[in-house]
N, C-alpha and C positions, 0 to 999 in steps of 0.2 A: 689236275692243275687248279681248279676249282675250290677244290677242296683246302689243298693249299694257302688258297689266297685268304680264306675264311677263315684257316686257324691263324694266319698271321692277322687277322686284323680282330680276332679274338683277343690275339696276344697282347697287342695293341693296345685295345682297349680296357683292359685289364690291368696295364702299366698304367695307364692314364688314371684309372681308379684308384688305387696303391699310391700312388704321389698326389693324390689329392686328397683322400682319405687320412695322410698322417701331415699333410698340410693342414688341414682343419686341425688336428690331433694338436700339432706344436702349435699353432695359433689363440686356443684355446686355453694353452697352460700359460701364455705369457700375458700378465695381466695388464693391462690397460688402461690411464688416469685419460678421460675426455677434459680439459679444464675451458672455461673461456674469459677471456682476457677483456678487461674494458678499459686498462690502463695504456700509456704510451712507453714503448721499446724505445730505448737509444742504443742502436747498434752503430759502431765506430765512429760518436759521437750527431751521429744524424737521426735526428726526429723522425719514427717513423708510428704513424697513428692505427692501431689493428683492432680499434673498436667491432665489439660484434665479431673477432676473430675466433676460430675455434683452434687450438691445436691440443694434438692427441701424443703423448707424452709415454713411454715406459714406464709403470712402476720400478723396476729393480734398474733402472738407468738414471744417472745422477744426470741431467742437461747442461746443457753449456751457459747457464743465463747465472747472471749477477745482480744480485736485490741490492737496493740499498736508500736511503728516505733522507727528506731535510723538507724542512716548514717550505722551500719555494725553490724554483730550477737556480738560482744564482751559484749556487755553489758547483755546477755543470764548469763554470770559468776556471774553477782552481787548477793549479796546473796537475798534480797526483791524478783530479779526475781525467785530462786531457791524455797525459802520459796512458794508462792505464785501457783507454779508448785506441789511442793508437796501435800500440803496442802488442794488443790482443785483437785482430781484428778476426778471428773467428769465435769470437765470443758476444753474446749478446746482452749488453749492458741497459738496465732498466733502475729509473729515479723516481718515487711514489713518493710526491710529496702531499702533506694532509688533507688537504683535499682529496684528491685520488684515493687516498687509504678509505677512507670513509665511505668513499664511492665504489669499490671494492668488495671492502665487507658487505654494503647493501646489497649488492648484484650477486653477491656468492652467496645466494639463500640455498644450493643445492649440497651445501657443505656441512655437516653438522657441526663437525669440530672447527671450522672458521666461526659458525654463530654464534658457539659458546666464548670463542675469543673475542666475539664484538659488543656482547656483553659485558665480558673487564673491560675491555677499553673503553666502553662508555662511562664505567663507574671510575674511572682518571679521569682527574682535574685537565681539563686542555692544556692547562698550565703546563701540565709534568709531560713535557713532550718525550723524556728517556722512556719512562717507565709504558705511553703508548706506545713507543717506536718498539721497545722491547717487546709488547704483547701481538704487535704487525709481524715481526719477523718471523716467532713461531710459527703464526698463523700461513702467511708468505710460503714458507721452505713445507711444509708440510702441506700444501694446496700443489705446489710449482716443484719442488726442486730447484737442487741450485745452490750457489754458494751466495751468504748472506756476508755484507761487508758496511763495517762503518762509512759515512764519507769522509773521517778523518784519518784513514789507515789510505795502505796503497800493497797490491799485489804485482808485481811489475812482470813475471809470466805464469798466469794461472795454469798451464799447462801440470807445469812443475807440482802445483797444489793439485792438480785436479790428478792426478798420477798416482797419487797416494793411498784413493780408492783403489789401485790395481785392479782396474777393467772390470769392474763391478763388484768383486769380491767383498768390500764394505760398502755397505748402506751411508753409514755416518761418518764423516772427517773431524775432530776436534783436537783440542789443544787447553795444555793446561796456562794457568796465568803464572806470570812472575810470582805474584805472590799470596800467599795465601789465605785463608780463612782466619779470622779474629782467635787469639787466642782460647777464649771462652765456650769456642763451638767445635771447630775440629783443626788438628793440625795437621793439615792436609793443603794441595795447591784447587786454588780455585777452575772449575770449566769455563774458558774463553767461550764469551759468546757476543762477541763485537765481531767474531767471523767464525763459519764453521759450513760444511761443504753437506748435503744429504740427498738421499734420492726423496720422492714423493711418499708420501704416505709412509713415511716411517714412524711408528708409536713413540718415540722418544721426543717427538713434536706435539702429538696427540696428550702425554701424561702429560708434559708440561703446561698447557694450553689450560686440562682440566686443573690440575694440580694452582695453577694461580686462580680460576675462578671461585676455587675451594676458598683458599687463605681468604680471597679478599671477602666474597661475603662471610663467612667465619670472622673475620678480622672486623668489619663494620657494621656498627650497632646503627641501629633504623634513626638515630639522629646524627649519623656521620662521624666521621673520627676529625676531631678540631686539632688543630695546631699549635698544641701545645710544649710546654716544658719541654718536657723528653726530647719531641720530633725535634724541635729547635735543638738540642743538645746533639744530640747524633748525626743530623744534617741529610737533607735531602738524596745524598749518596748513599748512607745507609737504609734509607727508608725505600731507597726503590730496588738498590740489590737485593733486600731481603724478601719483597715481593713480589717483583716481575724480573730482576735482572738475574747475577750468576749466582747467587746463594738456593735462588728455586728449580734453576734449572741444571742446578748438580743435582738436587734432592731428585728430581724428574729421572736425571740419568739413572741414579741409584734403584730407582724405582723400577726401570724399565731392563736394566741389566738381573734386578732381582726376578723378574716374570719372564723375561724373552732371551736372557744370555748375551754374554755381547761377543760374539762369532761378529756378527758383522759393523762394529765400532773398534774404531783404529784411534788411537791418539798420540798425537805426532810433536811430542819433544815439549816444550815450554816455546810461547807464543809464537806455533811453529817454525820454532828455529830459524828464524829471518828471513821464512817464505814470504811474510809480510810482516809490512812495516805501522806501528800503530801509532797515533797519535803526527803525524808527519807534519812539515814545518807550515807550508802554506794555508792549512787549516788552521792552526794557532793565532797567526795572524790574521786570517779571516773572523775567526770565533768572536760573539759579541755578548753581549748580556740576557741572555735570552733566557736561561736555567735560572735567572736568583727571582728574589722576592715572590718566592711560594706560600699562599696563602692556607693552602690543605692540599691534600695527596688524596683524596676521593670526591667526588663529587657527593653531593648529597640526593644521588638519584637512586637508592636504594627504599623502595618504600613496602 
């Protein structure tokens, strides 16, 4: 009877080994982003401050949080934003505006590929608040995860977008634009990237990121690039799509699809098919003068 009782609690403990053992095993192969946050979360439009917070993230899991920036909280009132807050309340919606960013980038010295984007952004003129926003979001989605979204757009059930990934199967959600690339370069549609859904540490964030700190120092001579002729003829739109906005961040794509495959990039229709709505009315009429009278497109901190 003894005996007995010894091989069972042999047995016993031998299970107990075996399920811990390939617990270690799966926990091991599933990698793990540690991020810490110094910004403030607006979950279902309530201020909620998680300085000093830590949360520990999936790599191969896209999170439930929505990035999105404006020079100050005012545009929290618009109704799109409101809507959007309501409406999704298992979603965590987050508003960085320039200060934050700045403050952000500073505390993320544990990131290399955020450093190297806080770099271009210092060499943008404060002025050119797209082309930093533009160099934030990479930075943002490839730190976090998440879906990145203008404040002038509106999703009204992310669910619906976030469904697209099918349960992790893609890493990256995108979407082509209405309309295309200049006649003169390709004729092809442009990569939406006023919104676009990824998990963490996806390299199609990472070339990008590099890919514009390339151009711009390549692109500025140690006495800065003056505002000239040309720039003035082409306009501020072209000068920042061709270096931080969609024209780099196709090239980025191509890039990363040429070295890594895109098994796990899905693109889903032209401006996702009315998952979202861009440019929406209440923005328009909020929108002020904020974009004109650009004096240069770099800052002359290249030395």
């Amino acid at each position: 009877m003894g005996l007995k009782k010894q091989d069972n609690a042999r047995q016993t403990l031998l299970t107990i080994w075996i399920v811990c053992f390939f617990t270690i095993i799966f926990i091991s192969r599933c990698p793990l982003v540690t991020v810490s946050n110094s910004a403030i979360i607006y979950a279902n439009s309530n201020a909620v401050d998680i300085t000093n917070a830590t949360t520990t993230l999936q790599q191969n899991i896209i999170p439930k949080i929505v990035w999105q920036t404006w020079k100050d909280k005012e545009v929290l009132s618009l109704k799109n934003m409101q809507r959007m807050r309501q409406n999704n309340p298992n979603w965590t919606f987050n508003l960085m505006t320039d200060a934050d960013i700045i403050e952000w980038f500073e505390n993320t010295t544990n990131d290399e590929i955020v450093q190297i984007a806080y770099k271009s952004y210092k060499l943008i003129n404060p002025e050119i608040g797209a082309a930093r926003a533009d160099i934030w979001r990479y930075a943002i989605i490839w730190h976090y995860g998440g879906i990145y979204l203008d404040v002038d757009s509106e999703i009204l059930d992310f669910d619906a977008l976030y469904n697209l990934a099918n349960d992790g199967k893609y890493g990256v959600v995108l979407s082509h634009e209405t309309y295309g690339y200049p006649k003169r370069e390709f004729k092809r549609k442009r990569v939406i990237q006023w919104c676009f859904m990824a998990r963490p540490r996806h390299n199609l964030f990472a070339n990008t990121i590099k890919l514009i700190y390339h151009t711009l120092i390549w692109d500025q001579p140690k006495s800065g690039i003056s505002w000239d002729k040309k720039m003035k003829e082409s306009g501020m739109y072209d000068v920042v799509k061709f270096h931080t906005g969609s024209v780099i961040f196709g090239r980025a794509l191509d890039l990363t699809v040429m070295k890594d495959g895109d098994d796990d990039i899905r693109f889903y229709g032209v401006d996702f098919e009315d998952l979202v709505t861009f440019k929406v009315a209440e923005y328009i009429k909020y929108k002020n003068s904020t974009f004109r009278n650009y004096k240069a497109l770099f800052r002359l901190a290249l030395q």
